[in-house]
C-alpha positions, -999 to 999 in steps of 0.1 A, spaced: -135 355 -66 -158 326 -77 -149 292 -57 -161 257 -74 -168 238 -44 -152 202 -65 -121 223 -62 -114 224 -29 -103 192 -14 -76 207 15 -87 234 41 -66 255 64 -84 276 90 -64 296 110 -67 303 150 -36 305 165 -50 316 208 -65 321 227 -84 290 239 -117 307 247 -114 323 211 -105 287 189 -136 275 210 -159 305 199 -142 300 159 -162 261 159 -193 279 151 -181 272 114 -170 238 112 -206 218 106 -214 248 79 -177 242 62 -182 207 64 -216 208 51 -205 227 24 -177 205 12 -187 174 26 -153 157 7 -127 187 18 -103 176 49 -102 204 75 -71 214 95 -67 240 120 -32 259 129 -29 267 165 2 279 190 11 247 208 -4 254 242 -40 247 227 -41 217 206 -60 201 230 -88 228 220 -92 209 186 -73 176 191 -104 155 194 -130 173 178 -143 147 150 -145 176 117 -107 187 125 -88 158 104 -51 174 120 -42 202 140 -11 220 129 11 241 155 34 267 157 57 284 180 41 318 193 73 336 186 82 313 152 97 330 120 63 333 96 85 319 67 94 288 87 56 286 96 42 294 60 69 268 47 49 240 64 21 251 55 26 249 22 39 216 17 5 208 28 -7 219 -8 -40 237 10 -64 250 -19 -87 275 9 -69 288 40 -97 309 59 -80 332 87 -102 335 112 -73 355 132 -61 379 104 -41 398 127 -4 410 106 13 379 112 -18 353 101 -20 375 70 18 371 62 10 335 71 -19 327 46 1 350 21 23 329 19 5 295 23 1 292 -13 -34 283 -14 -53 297 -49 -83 309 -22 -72 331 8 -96 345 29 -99 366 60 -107 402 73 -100 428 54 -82 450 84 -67 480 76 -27 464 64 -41 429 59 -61 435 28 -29 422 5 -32 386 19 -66 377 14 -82 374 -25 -111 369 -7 -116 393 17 -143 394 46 -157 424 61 -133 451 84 -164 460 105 -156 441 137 -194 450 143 -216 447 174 -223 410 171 -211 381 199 -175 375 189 -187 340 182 -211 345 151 -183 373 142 -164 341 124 -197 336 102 -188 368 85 -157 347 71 -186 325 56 -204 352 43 -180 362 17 -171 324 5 -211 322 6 -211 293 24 -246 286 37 -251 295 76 -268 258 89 -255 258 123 -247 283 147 -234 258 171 -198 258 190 -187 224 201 -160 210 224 -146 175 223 -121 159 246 -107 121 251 -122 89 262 -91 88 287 -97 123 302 -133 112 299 -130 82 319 -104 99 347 -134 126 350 -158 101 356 -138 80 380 -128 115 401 -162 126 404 -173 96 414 -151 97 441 -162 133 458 -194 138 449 -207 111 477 -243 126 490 -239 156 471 -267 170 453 -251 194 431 -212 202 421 -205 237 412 -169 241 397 -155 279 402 -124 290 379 -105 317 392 -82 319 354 -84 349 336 -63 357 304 -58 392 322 -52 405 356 -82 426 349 -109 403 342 -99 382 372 -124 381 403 -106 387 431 -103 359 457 -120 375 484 -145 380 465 -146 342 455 -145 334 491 -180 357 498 -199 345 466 -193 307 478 -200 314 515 -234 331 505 -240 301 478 -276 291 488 -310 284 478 -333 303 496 -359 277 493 -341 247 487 -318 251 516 -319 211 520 -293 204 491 -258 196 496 -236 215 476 -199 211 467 -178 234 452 -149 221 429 -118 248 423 -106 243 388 -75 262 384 -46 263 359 -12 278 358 -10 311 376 -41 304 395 -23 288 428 -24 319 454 -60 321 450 -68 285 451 -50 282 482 -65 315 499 -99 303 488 -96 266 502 -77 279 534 -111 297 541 -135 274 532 -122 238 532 -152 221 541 -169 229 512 -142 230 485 -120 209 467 -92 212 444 -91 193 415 -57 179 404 -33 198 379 -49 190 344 -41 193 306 -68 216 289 -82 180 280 -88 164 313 -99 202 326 -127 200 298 -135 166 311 -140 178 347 -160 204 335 -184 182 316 -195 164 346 -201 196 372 -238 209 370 -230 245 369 -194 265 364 -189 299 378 -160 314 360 -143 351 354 -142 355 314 -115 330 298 -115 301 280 -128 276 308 -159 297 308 -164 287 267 -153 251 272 -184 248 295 -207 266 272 -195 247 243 -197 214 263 -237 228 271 -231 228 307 -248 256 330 -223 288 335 -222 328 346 -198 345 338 -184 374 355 -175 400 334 -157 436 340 -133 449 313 -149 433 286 -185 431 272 -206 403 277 -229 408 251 -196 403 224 -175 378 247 -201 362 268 -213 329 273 -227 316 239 -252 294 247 -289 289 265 -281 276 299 -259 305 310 -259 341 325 -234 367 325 -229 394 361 -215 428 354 -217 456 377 -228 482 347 -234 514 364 -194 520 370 -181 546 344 -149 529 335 -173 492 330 -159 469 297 -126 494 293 -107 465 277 -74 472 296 -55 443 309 -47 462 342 -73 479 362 -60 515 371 -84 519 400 -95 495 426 -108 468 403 -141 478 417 -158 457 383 -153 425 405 -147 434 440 -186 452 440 -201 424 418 -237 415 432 -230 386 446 -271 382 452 -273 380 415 -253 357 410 -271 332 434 -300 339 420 -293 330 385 -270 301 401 -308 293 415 -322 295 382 -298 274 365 -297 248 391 -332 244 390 -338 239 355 -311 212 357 -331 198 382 -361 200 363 -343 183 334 -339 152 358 -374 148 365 
């Protein structure tokens, strides 16, 4: 279906959780924008993560929804809002019903085996090998909107920005280096287990460089309390908690450590989004698809275990993905990264 760009003046995309996925699905705002440079761009969310888009300077509004919400009450709002493109970069049975309904002349998305009735201008149903990041450009592909930018972006406030700065001002002191360490994890699966936290951050040195000061700053969210508490009980004289946070001030703290070791959620893309050094330590699922998309990071996964990137929420063995991670690798590319930051300075 032919689009004439002068048409299109209203755009919904689509991206209703989780955060690390809304992150990875701002590889196609600048080409979107490029490509209608006078459209307005909204995104539909679930409530918990309109802080993901809230700020970010192509988004004009951010519309939410109710995880459990009747579609017909959503697609009701949605089409007062007189979209001419929706793009679903979720298309999962409910978006599809969704954009279905939206009553935009252009509908795009996946074309999933059930979904293919919503879309008029459907994308690919190969989920393919690529990272799940440039996956969304396929949604360009059939609009043939011009690839430009492969870049994901994150955005928070001045406020949260401002409260980060002041906080970290405050307990970094003589410190040389702050490494922040988020123990979150969507699933049980992919979390590390916090004795193993507890051995990576006691063995956190530089084997040359053994004359920097390091801090290590425990961002946790809901959920995460039993492990921030084990791990600070063990180690409190070189950890800190950081206060309870929105996803907006969290992003913020993030923004100012020099490198974030997290388990695979959506902390771990705020920091590559936000171009700050990260691993990522991976198990059930595969790096190479859902790891850290950018430059300054590194990924740790422990591949010669025969049940490695299973995709199962609970581990049915020992969770022996995390608890037999190398934790030598992992300071070594924690070297690595540290000292090209270092580098950077000079």
């Amino acid at each position: 279906m032919k689009i004439n760009k002068d048409q299109i003046k209203r755009i919904l995309l689509i991206k209703p959780r989780g955060i690390g996925d809304i992150v990875l699905s701002t590889i196609v705002l600048k080409n979107i924008n490029n490509h209608f440079p006078s459209a307005i761009i909204h995104y539909l969310v679930e409530e918990f993560a309109q802080d993901s888009l809230r700020y970010h300077p192509i988004v004009d509004k951010v519309l939410t929804m109710k995880k459990s919400e009747f579609v017909l009450k959503v697609a009701h709002r949605i089409k007062k809002e007189r979209y001419d493109l929706v793009i679903d970069l979720y298309s999962n049975p409910r978006t599809a019903q969704i954009t279905f309904l939206s009553g935009a002349k252009f509908r795009a998305g996946y074309s999933y085996k059930g979904r293919k009735y919503a879309y008029n201008i459907p994308a690919t149903s190969e989920r393919g090998n690529v990272h799940s990041a440039e996956h969304n450009l396929e949604l360009l592909k059939c609009l043939d909107i011009p690839v430009t930018s492969k870049e994901i972006q994150y955005h928070f406030s001045e406020k949260a920005s401002q409260k980060a700065i002041e906080y970290f001002n405050k307990i970094r002191n003589d410190v040389d280096f702050i490494v922040g360490i988020v123990p979150s994890g969507g699933w049980e699966s992919k979390r590390c287990d916090k004795e193993k936290w507890v051995e990576i951050i006691d063995k956190f040195k530089f084997k040359d460089k053994s004359n920097f000061k390091l801090r290590f700053l425990i961002l946790w969210g809901p959920g995460d309390e039993k492990d921030v508490e084990y791990i600070i009980n063990k180690l409190p004289e070189i950890t800190t908690v950081a206060p309870k946070t929105s996803v907006d001030e969290l992003a913020a703290l993030i923004s100012q450590c020099d490198l974030i070791i997290a388990n695979d959620s959506g902390p771990m893309h705020i920091a590559a989004a936000l171009n700050v050094a990260v691993i990522g330590l991976f198990g059930p699922t595969d790096p190479a698809k859902h790891g850290p998309y950018s430059s300054k990071s590194a990924y740790i996964l422990k591949e010669d275990l025969h049940c490695i990137k299973c995709n199962m929420l609970v581990c049915p063995y020992n969770h022996e993905c995390m608890k037999e991670l190398d934790v030598d690798e992992i300071i070594n590319n924690a070297e690595s990264l540290l000292s090209r930051k270092l580098n950077e300075k000079d």
